[in-house]
C-alpha positions as CSV (number, residue, x, y, z in Angstrom):
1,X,-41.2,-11.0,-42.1
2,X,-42.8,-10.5,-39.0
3,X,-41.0,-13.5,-37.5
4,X,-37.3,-12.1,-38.5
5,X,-38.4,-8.6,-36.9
6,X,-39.2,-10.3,-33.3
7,X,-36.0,-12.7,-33.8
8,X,-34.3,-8.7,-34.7
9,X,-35.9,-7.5,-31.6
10,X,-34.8,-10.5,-28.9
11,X,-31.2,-10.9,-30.4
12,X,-30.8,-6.7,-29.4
13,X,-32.3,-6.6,-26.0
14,X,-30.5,-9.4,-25.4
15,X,-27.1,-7.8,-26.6
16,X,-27.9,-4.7,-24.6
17,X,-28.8,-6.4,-21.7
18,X,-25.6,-8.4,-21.5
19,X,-23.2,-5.8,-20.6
20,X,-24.0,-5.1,-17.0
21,X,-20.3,-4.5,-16.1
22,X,-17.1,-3.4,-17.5
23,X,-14.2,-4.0,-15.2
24,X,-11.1,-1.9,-15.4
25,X,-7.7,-1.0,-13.4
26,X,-6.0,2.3,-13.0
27,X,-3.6,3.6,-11.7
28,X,-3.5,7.0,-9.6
29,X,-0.8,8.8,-8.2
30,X,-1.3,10.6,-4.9
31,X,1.9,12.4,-4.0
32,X,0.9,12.9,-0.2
33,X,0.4,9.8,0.3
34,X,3.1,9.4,2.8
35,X,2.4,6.8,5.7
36,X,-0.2,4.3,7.1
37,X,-2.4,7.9,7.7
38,X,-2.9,8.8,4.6
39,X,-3.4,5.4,3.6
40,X,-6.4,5.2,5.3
41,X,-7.9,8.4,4.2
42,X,-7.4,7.7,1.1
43,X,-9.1,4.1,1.5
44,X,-11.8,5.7,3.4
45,X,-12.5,7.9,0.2
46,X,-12.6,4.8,-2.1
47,X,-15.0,3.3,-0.1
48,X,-17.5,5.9,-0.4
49,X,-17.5,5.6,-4.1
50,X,-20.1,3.5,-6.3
51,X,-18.4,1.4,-8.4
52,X,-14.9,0.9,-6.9
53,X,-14.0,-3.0,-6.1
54,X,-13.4,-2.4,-2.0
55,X,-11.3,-5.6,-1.7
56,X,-9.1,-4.9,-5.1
57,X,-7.8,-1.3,-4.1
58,X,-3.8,-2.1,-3.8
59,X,-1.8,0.5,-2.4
60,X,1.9,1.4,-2.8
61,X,3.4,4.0,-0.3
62,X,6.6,3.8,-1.9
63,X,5.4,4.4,-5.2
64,X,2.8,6.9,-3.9
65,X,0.3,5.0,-6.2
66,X,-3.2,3.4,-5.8
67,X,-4.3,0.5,-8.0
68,X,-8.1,1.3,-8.2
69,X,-10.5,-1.4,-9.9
70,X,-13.8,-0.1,-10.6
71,X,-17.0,-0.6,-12.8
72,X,-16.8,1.8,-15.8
73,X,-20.1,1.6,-16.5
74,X,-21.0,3.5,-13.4
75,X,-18.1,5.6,-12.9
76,X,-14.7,7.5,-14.7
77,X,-11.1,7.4,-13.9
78,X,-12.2,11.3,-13.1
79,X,-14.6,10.3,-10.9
80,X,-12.3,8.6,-8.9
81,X,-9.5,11.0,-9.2
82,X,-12.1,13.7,-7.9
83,X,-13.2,11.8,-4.8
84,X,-9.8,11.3,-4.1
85,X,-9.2,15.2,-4.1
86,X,-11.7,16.1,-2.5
87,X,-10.3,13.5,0.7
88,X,-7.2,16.5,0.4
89,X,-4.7,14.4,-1.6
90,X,-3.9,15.4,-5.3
91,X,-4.6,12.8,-7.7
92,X,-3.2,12.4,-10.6
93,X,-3.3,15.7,-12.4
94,X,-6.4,16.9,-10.5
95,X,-5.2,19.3,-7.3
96,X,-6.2,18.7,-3.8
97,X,-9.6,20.5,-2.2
98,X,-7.9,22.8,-0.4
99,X,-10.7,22.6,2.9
100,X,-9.9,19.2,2.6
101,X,-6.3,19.0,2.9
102,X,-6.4,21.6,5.7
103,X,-8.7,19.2,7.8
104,X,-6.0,16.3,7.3
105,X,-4.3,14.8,9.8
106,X,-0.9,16.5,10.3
107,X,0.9,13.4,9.1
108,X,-0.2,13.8,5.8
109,X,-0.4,17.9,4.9
């Protein structure tokens, strides 16, 4: 008995313990997002956030969209929705910061 609880005990940390990531790709439309500008405020706001794969961030101005992989295990769609609001670009259904748009460059208001 005792042996089938330990064997019980190791097969469950090691189940939890496997899952240190979960990959995923989303898609977030930033209307503004109208030139190399806004581009790069909008790349700059990525950057700052924990969990977002720097080198697979894709862009499409003429779509107005950003391909965003992240880590979902330490952040949300929202999360990244919300940083990118709060760099003055709408995102998605989440408005612009309104301080934030204001400080943009005029290329992109």
């Amino acid at each position: 008995m005792r042996k089938s609880a330990v064997f019980l005990l190791v097969l469950l940390l090691a189940a939890v313990s496997c899952r240190r990531h979960d990959i995923r790709t989303v898609l977030i439309r930033v209307p503004q997002m109208k030139n190399e500008v806004c581009v790069e405020e909008v790349r700059r706001a990525l950057a700052r956030v924990d969990g977002v794969r720097k080198a697979e961030t894709a862009f499409d101005l003429e779509r107005r969209h950003v391909t965003v992989t992240y880590d979902s295990l330490k952040l949300s769609m929202k999360n990244i929705e919300f940083a990118v609001a709060e760099a003055g670009f709408a995102a998605n259904e989440v408005p612009a910061d309104d301080k934030a748009r204001a400080a943009l460059p005029e290329a992109c208001r």
